[in-house]
Biotite code that builds the C-alpha atoms (Angstrom):
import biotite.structure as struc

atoms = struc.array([
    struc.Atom([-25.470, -45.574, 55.552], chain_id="A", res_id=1, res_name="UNK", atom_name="CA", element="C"),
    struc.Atom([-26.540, -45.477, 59.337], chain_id="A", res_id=2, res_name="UNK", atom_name="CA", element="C"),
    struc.Atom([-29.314, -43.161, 59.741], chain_id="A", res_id=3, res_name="UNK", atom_name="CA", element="C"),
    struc.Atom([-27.029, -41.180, 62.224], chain_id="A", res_id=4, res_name="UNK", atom_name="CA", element="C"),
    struc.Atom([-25.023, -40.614, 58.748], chain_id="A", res_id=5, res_name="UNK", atom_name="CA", element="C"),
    struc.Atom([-27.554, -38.664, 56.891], chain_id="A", res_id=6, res_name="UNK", atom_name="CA", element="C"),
    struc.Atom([-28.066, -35.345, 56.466], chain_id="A", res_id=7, res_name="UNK", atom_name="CA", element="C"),
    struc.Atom([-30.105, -32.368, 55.489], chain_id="A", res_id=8, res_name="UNK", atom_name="CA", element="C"),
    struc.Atom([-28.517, -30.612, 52.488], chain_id="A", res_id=9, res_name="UNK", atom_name="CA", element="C"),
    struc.Atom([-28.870, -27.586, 54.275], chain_id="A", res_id=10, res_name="UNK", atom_name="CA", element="C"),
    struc.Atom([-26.539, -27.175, 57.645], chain_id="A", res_id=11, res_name="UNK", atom_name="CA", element="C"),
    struc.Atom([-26.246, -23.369, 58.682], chain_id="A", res_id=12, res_name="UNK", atom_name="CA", element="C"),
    struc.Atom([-26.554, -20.253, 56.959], chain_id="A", res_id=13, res_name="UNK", atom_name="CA", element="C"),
    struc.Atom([-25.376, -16.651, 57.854], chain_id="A", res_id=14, res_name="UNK", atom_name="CA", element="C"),
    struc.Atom([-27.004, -13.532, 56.825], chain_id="A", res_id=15, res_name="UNK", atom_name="CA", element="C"),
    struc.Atom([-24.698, -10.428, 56.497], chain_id="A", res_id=16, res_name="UNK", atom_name="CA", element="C"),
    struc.Atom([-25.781, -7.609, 57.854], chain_id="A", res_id=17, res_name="UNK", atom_name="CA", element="C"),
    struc.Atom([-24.342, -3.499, 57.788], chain_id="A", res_id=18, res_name="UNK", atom_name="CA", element="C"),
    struc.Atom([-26.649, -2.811, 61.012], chain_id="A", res_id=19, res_name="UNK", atom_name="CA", element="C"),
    struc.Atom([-26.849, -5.203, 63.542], chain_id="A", res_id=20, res_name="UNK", atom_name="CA", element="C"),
    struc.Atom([-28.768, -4.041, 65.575], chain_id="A", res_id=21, res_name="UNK", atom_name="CA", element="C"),
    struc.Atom([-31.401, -2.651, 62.703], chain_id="A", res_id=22, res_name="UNK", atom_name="CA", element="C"),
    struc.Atom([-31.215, -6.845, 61.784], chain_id="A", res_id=23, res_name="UNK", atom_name="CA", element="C"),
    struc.Atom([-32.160, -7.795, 64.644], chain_id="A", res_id=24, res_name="UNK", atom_name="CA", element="C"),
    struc.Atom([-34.793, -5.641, 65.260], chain_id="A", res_id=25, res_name="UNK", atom_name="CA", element="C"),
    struc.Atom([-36.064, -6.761, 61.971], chain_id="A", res_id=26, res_name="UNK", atom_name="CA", element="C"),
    struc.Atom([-35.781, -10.433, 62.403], chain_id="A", res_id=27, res_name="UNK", atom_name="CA", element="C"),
    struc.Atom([-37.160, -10.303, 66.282], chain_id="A", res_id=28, res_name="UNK", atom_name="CA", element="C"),
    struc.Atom([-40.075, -8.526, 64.791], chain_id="A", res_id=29, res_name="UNK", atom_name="CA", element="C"),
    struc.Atom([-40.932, -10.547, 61.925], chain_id="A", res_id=30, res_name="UNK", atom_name="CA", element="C"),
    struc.Atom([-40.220, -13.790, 63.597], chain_id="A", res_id=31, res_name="UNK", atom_name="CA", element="C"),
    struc.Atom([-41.231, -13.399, 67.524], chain_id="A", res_id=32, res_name="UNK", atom_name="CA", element="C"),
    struc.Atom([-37.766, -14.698, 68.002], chain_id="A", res_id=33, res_name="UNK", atom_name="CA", element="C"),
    struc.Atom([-34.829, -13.433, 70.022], chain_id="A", res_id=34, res_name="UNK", atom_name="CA", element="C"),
    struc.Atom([-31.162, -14.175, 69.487], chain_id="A", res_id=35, res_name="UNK", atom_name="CA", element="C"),
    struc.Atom([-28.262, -15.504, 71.417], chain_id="A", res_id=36, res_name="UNK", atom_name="CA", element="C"),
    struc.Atom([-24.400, -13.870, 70.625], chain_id="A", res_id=37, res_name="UNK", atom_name="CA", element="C"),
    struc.Atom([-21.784, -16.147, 69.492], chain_id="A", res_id=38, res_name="UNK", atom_name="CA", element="C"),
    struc.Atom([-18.174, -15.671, 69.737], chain_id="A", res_id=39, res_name="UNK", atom_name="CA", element="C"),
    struc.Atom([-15.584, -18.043, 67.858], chain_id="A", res_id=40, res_name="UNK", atom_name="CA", element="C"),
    struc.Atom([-12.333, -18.449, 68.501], chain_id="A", res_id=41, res_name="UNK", atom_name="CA", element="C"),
    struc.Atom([-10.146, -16.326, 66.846], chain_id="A", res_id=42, res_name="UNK", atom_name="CA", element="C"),
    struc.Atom([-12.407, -14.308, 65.305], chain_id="A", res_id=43, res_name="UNK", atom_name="CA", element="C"),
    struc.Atom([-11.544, -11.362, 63.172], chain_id="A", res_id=44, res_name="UNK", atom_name="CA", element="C"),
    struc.Atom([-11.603, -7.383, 64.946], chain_id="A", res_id=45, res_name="UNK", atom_name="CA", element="C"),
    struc.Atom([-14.755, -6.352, 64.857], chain_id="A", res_id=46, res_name="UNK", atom_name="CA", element="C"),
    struc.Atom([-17.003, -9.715, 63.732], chain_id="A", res_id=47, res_name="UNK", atom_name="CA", element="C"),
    struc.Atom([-20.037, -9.966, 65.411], chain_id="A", res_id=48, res_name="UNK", atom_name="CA", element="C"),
    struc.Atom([-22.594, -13.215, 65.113], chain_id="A", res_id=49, res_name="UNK", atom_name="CA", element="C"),
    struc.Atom([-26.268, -12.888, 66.591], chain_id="A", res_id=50, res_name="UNK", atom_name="CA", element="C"),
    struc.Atom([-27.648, -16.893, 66.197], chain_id="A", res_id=51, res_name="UNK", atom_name="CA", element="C"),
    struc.Atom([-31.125, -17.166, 65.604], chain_id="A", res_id=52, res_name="UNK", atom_name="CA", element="C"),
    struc.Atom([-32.569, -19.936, 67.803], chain_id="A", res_id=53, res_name="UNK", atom_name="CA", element="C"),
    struc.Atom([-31.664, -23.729, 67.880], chain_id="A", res_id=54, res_name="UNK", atom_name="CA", element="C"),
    struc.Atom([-33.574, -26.608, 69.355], chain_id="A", res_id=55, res_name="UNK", atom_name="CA", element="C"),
    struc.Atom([-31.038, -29.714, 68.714], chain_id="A", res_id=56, res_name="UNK", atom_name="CA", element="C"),
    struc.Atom([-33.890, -32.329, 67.821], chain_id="A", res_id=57, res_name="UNK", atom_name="CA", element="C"),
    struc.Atom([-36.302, -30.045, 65.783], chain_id="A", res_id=58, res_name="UNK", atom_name="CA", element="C"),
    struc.Atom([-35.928, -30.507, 62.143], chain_id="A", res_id=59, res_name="UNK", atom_name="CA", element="C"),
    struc.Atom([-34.497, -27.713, 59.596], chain_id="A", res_id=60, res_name="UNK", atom_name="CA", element="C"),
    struc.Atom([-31.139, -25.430, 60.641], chain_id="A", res_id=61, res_name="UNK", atom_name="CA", element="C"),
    struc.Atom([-30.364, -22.417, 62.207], chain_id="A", res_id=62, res_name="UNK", atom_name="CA", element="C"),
    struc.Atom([-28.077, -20.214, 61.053], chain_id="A", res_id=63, res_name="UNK", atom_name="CA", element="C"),
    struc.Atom([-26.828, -16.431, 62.556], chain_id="A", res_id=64, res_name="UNK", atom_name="CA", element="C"),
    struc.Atom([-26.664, -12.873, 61.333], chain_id="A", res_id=65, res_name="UNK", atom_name="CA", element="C"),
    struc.Atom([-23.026, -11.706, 60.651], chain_id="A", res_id=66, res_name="UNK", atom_name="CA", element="C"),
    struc.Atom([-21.310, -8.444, 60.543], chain_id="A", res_id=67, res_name="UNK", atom_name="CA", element="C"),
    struc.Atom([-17.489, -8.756, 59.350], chain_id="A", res_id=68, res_name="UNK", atom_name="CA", element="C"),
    struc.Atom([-15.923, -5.316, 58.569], chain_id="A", res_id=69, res_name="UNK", atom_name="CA", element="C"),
    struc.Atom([-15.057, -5.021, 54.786], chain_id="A", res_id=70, res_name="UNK", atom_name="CA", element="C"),
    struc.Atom([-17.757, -7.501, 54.216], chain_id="A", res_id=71, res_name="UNK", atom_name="CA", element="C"),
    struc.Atom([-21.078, -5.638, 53.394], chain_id="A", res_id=72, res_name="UNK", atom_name="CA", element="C"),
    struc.Atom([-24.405, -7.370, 53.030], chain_id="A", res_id=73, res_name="UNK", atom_name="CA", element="C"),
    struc.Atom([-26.860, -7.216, 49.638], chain_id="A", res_id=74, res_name="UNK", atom_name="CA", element="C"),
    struc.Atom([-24.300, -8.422, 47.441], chain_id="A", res_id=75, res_name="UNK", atom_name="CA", element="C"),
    struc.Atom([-22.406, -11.540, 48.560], chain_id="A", res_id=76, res_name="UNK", atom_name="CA", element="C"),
    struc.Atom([-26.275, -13.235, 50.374], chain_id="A", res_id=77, res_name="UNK", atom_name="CA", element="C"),
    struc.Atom([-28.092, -16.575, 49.772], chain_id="A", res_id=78, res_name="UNK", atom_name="CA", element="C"),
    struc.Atom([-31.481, -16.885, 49.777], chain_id="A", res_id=79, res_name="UNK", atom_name="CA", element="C"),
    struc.Atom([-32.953, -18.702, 52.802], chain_id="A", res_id=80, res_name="UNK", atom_name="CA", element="C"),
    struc.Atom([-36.287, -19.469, 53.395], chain_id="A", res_id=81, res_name="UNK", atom_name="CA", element="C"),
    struc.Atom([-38.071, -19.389, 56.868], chain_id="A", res_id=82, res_name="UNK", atom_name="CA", element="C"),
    struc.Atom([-40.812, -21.747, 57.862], chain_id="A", res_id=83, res_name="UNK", atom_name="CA", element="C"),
    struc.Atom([-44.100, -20.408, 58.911], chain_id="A", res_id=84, res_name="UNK", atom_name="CA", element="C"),
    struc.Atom([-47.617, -21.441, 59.644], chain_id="A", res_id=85, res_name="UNK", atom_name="CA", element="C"),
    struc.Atom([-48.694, -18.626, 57.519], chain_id="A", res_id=86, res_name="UNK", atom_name="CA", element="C"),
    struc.Atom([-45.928, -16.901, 55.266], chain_id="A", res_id=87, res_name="UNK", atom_name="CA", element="C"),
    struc.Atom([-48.509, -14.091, 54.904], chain_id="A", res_id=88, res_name="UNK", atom_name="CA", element="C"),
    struc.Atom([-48.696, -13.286, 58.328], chain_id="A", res_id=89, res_name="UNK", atom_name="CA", element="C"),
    struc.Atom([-44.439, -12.894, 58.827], chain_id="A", res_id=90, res_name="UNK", atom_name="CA", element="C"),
    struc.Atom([-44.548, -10.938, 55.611], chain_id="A", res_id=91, res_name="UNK", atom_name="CA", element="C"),
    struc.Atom([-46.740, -8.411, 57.049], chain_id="A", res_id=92, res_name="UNK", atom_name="CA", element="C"),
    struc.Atom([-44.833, -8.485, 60.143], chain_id="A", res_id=93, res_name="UNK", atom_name="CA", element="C"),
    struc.Atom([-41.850, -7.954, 58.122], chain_id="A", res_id=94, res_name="UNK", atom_name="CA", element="C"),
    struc.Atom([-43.616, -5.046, 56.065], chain_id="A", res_id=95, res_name="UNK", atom_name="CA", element="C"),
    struc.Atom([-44.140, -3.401, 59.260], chain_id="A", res_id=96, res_name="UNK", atom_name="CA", element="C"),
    struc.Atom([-40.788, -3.660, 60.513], chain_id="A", res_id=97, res_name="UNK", atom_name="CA", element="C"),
    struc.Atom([-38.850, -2.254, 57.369], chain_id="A", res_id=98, res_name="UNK", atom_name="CA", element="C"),
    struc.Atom([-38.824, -4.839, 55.168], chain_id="A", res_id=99, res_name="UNK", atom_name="CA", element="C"),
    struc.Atom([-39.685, -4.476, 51.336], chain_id="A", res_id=100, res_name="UNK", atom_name="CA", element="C"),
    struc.Atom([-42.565, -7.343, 49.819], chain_id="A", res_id=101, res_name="UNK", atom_name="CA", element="C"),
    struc.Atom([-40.643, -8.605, 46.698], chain_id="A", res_id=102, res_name="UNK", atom_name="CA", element="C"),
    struc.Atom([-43.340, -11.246, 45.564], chain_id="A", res_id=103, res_name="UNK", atom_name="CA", element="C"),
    struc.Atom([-46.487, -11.125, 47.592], chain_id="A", res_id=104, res_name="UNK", atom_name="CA", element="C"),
    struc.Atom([-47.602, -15.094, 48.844], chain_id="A", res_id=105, res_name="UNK", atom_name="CA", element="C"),
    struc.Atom([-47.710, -17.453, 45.526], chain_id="A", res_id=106, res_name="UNK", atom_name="CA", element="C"),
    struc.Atom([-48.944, -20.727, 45.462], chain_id="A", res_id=107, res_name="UNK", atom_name="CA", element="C"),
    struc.Atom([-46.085, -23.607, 44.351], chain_id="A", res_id=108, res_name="UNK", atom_name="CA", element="C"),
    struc.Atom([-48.487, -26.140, 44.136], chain_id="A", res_id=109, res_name="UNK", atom_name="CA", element="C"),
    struc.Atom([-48.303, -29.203, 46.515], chain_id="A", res_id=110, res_name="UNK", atom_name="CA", element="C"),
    struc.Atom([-45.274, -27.058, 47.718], chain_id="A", res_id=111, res_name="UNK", atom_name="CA", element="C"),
    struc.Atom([-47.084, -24.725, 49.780], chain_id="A", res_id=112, res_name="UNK", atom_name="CA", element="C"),
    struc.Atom([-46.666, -21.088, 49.369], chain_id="A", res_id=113, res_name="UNK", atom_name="CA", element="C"),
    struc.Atom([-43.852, -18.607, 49.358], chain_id="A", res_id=114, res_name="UNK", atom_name="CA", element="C"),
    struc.Atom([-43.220, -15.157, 49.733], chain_id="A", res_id=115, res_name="UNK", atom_name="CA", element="C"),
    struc.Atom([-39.877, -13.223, 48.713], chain_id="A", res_id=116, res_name="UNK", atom_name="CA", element="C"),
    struc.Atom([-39.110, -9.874, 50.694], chain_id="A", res_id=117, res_name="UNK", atom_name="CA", element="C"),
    struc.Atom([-36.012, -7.926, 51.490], chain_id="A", res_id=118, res_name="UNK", atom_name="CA", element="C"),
    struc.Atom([-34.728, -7.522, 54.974], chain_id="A", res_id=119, res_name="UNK", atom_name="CA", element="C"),
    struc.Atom([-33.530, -4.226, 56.469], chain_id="A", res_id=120, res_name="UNK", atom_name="CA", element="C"),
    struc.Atom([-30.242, -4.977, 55.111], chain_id="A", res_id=121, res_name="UNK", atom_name="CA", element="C"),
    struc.Atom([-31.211, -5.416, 51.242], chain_id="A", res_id=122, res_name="UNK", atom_name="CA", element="C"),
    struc.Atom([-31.068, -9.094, 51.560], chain_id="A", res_id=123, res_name="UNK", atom_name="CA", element="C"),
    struc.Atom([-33.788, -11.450, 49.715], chain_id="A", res_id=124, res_name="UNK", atom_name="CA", element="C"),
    struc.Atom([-35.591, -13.745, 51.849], chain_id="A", res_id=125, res_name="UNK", atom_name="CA", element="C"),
    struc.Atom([-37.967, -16.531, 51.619], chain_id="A", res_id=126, res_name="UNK", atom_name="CA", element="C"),
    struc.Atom([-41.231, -17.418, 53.312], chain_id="A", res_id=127, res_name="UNK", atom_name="CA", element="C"),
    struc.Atom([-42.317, -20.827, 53.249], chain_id="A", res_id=128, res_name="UNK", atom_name="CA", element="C"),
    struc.Atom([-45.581, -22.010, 54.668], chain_id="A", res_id=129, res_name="UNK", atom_name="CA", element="C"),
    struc.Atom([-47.987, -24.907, 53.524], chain_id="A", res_id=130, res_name="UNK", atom_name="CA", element="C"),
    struc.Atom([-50.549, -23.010, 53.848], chain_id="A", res_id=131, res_name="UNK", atom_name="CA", element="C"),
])
């Protein structure tokens, strides 16, 4: 297999959000990131994608937050976990901006550390840091 070939397991993810704006608050807050709006062809009345940022030769994915009418967010989510230098740091960044600390940071052992929160929309997250 040609190393163009091979792949992260991992490609995308979408989070699924009732608020969009209240997620992105959230996520801008608790990351320092901003996000870029997507738009795909024939998209159904109403969707709306916010992508978080991509840099085409970093390693990892990027994924968006997604609001689909009909399709409401806390049930139907996958649990992705964000890099960080410090996951501590983020979570209290993501305490502060409405989020709920799930699992303050626990060691996983040559793993590095996670933490688990909830998001403004009652999704579970990850925080992953080696540190």
């Amino acid at each position: 297999m040609s190393e163009d070939a091979i792949h992260n397991p991992v490609g995308w993810f979408e989070i699924y959000v009732n608020d969009m704006q209240r997620a992105k608050t959230f996520y801008e807050a608790m990351l320092g990131t901003s996000f870029t709006r997507l738009e795909a062809p024939n998209q159904p009345p109403g969707m709306e994608m916010w992508a978080f940022p991509m840099h085409e030769h970093a390693m990892g994915v990027t994924g968006a937050l997604v609001k689909i009418p009909g399709l409401e967010a806390g049930g139907h989510n996958i649990l992705v976990y964000f890099r960080c230098a410090d996951c501590a740091v983020e979570a209290a960044n993501a305490a502060k901006a409405g989020g709920q600390i799930v699992k303050d940071k626990m060691s996983i052992g040559q793993y590095g550390f996670i933490v688990l929160l909830r998001d403004s929309e009652g999704n579970m997250i990850g925080l992953h840091s080696m540190q």
